[in-house]
N, C-alpha and C positions, 0 to 999 in steps of 0.2 A: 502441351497439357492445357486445354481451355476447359477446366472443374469451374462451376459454376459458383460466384463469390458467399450468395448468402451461403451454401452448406459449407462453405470453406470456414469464416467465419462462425459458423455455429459450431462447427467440429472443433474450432480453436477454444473458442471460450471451452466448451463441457473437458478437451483436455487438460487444460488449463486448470480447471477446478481439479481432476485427477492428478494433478501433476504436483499441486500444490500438498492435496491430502498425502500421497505419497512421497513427498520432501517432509513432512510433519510428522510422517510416522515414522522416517527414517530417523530424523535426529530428535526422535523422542519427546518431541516439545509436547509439555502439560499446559502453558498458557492456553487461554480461550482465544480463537483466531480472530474473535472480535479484536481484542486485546492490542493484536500486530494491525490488524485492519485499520482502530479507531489510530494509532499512533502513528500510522502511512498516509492519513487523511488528512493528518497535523502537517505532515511533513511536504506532506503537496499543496497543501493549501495557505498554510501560516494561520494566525488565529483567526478563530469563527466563532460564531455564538452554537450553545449546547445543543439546539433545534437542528441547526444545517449540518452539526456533527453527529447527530442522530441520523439523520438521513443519508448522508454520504456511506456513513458507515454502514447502512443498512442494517441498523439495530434502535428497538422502541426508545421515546423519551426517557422513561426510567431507566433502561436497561443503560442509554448514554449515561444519564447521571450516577450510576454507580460505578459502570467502568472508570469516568471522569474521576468517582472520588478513588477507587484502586488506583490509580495511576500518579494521582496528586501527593496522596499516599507515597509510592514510593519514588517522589522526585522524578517522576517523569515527565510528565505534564506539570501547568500552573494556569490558574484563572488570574486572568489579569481585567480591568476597566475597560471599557469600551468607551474608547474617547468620545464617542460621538453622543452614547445614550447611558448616564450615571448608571441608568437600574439595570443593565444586563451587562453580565461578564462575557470575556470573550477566553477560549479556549486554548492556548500554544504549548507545540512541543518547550521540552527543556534539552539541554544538550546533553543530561544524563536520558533523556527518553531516547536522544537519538542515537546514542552510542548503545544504546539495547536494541534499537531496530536494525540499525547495523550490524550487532553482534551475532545477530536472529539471521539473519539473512545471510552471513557467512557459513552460520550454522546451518541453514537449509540447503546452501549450494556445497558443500562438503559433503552431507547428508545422500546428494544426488549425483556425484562422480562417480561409485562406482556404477552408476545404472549407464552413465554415459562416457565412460571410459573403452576406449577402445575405438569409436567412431573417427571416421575417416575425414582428412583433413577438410575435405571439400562440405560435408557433412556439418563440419564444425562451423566453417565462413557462412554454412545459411541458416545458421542457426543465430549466430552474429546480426546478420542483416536483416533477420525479420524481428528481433528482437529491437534493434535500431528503427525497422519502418514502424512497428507496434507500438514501441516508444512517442517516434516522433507524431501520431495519431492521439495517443492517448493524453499528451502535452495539450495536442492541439486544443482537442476537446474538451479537459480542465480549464485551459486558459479561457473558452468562450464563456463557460457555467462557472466559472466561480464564484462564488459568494462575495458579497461587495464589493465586486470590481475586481477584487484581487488576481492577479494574477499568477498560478501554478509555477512553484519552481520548478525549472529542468531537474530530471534527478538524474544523479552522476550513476555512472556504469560502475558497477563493485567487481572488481577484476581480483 
């Protein structure tokens, strides 16, 4: 099978986006996706100023600063100092955010077994394994871009 990589990849991301809508409608989440998004961008990245969490997140200045304050709100997040520069905060998960991202994300993949319940073993190993090459790209790629310097945690496989 030699399919040509960019339509591979473009077909992966648009299902991807589908896949996600339909894990969300499955397990009924009301949060705003920003919500899991900005709190995935903590989790990959460790703390950042409000600007670069706008951006990663893919949502306006403002709209960061309100998430920021819902989320500070409910002990998920914290602004902390920015060692290096007194007048900007810097942005980090808390381990109550992360135990909602994690709880979310059990809750999506529960949400999507029965859709993929039944699939054949071999089915499943390549599902495994692109999920591990996807991964280990997506590391790669955080760890070049990140924001001062920092570099992306691996994030662990939720089994």
């Amino acid at each position: 099978m030699s399919a040509d990589l960019h339509v591979i990849l473009g077909d992966l991301v648009s299902v991807n986006h589908r896949l996600t809508r339909v894990a969300a409608r499955a397990a009924r989440g009301t949060e705003s996706p920003a919500l899991w998004r900005t709190l995935s961008v903590l989790r990959s990245t460790g703390p950042i100023r409000l600007g670069e969490l706008a951006d990663l997140s893919r949502v306006s200045q403002p709209t960061a600063t309100k998430l920021v304050g819902g989320l500070v709100a409910r002990g998920w997040i914290e602004r902390t100092s920015d060692p290096d520069d007194a007048r900007v905060s810097l942005i980090a998960g808390t381990p109550a955010g992360e135990a909602a991202l994690a709880a979310w994300r059990t809750e999506l993949a529960a949400a999507l077994l029965p859709y993929f319940a039944g699939l054949p073993a071999g089915d499943v190993e390549t599902l495994e394994r692109a999920v591990a090459i996807l991964r280990d790209r997506v590391e790669a790629s955080e760890r070049t871009a990140a924001p001062h310097g920092l570099a992306a945690e691996p994030t662990v496989s939720a089994r």
